[in-house]
N, C-alpha and C positions, 0 to 999 in steps of 0.2 A: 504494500500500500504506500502511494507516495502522497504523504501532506504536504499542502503549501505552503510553502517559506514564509510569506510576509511578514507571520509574526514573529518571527527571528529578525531578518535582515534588516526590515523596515524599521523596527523599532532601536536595534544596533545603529543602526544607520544616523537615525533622528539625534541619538547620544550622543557618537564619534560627533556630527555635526554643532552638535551643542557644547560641547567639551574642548573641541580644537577648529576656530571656526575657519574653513578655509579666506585666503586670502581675494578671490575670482572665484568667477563662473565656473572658469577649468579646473580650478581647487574642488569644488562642488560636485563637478561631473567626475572627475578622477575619484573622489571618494563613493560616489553612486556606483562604481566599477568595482571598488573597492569592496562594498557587500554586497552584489549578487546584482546587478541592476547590468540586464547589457543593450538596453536600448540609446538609441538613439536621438535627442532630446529637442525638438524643433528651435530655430532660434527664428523671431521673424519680430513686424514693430509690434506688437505686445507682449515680448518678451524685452523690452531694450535693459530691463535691469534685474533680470534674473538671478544678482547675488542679493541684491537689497529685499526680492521677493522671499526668495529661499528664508532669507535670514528670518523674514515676517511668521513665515509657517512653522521655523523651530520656535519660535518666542511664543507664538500662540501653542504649541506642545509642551514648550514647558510647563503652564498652566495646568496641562495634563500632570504631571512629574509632581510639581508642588500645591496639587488640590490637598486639602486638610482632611478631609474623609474618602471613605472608599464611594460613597453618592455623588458626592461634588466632582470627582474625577471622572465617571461615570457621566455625570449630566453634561457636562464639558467636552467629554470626549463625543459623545452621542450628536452634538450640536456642531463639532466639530465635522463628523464621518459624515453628516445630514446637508452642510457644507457643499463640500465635494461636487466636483461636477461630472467624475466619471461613474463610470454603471459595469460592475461584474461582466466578464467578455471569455468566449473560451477562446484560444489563440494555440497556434502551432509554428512559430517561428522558426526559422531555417532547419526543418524537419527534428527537432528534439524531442518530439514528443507531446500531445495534446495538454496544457494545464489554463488555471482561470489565474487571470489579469485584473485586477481590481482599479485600472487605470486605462486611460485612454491612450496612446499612442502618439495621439494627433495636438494634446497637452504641450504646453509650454513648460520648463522645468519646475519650476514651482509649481503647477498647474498638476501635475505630475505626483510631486511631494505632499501637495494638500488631498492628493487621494491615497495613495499607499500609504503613508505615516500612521493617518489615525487608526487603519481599518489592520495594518499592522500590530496596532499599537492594541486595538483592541483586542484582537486573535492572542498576543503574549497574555495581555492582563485573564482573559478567560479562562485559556488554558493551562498557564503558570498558576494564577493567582490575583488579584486586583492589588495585592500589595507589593507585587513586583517589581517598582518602578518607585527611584526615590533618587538620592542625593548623597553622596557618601558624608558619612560620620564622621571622620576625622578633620578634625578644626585645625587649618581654616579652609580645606579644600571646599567646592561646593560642587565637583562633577557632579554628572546622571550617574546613576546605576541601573541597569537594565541585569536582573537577576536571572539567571537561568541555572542556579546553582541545583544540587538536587535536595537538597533542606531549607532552600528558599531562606537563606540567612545572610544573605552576600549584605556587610555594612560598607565594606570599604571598594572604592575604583581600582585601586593595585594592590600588590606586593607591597608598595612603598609608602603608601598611606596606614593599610595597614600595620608596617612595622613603627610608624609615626605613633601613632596611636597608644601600640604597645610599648615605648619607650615611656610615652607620658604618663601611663599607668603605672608602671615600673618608678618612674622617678618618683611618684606620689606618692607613691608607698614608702618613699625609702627615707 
């Protein structure tokens, strides 16, 4: 049985983007390449600033990230996917194989992101968890955490925050 990515990639995606924001469009598109995205992203005049759009669609998903309850995140993400101006499509691109596109094609890049991020983003919170998705815990970092651990306890973004963390505990004690 093959499931659909989205709610891996897409919600990875929306993180890496909010975490390290690239500098350009081709920043943007390079990292789209980067989790799992291999289309090709229209560029025409309602595209002229597709990084300052992008950048709009993660800040409106942070919202998602930092909602205070698992309703409010929920109600946010649901107004968000409702948003959207693509429509579930089944697609076979250079013969891989039949799967469903939760995006249009024919989308400008943002256009694009404002349809696969939430619907991504929902598919992890549903079948992770709704508490999935946060912000690591060691002060002062403020990355995303997109949790996919398998005890659904992931607090920190790295290795390096975490041993942060653990140092200041350590020292408090001592």
């Amino acid at each position: 049985m093959h499931l659909n990515p989205y709610g891996t990639y897409a919600v990875q995606l929306a993180a890496s983007l909010a975490n390290d924001w690239p500098a350009d469009r081709s920043g943007i598109e390079a990292r789209t390449r980067e989790f799992g995205m291999t289309m090709a992203f229209l560029e025409d005049a309602e595209d002229v600033d597709a990084h300052s759009g992008t950048r709009e669609v993660i800040d409106e998903w942070l919202r998602v990230v930092d909602a205070a309850t698992p309703e409010l995140r929920a109600e946010i993400l649901n107004r968000h996917m409702s948003e959207a101006a693509a429509f579930p499509q089944l697609v076979n691109h250079d013969d891989e194989g039949w799967h469903l596109h939760y995006r249009d094609d024919r989308q400008s890049l943002p256009g694009v992101l404002r349809s696969v991020i939430p619907v991504g983003t929902a598919l992890h919170l549903t079948t992770r968890g709704i508490t999935r998705l946060g912000r690591c815990t060691a002060e002062p970092c403020t990355n995303v955490i997109v949790d996919v651990t398998r005890n659904g306890r992931q607090r920190f973004c790295s290795v390096r925050c975490a041993n942060r963390a653990a140092v200041r505990r350590h020292r408090a004690r001592g």
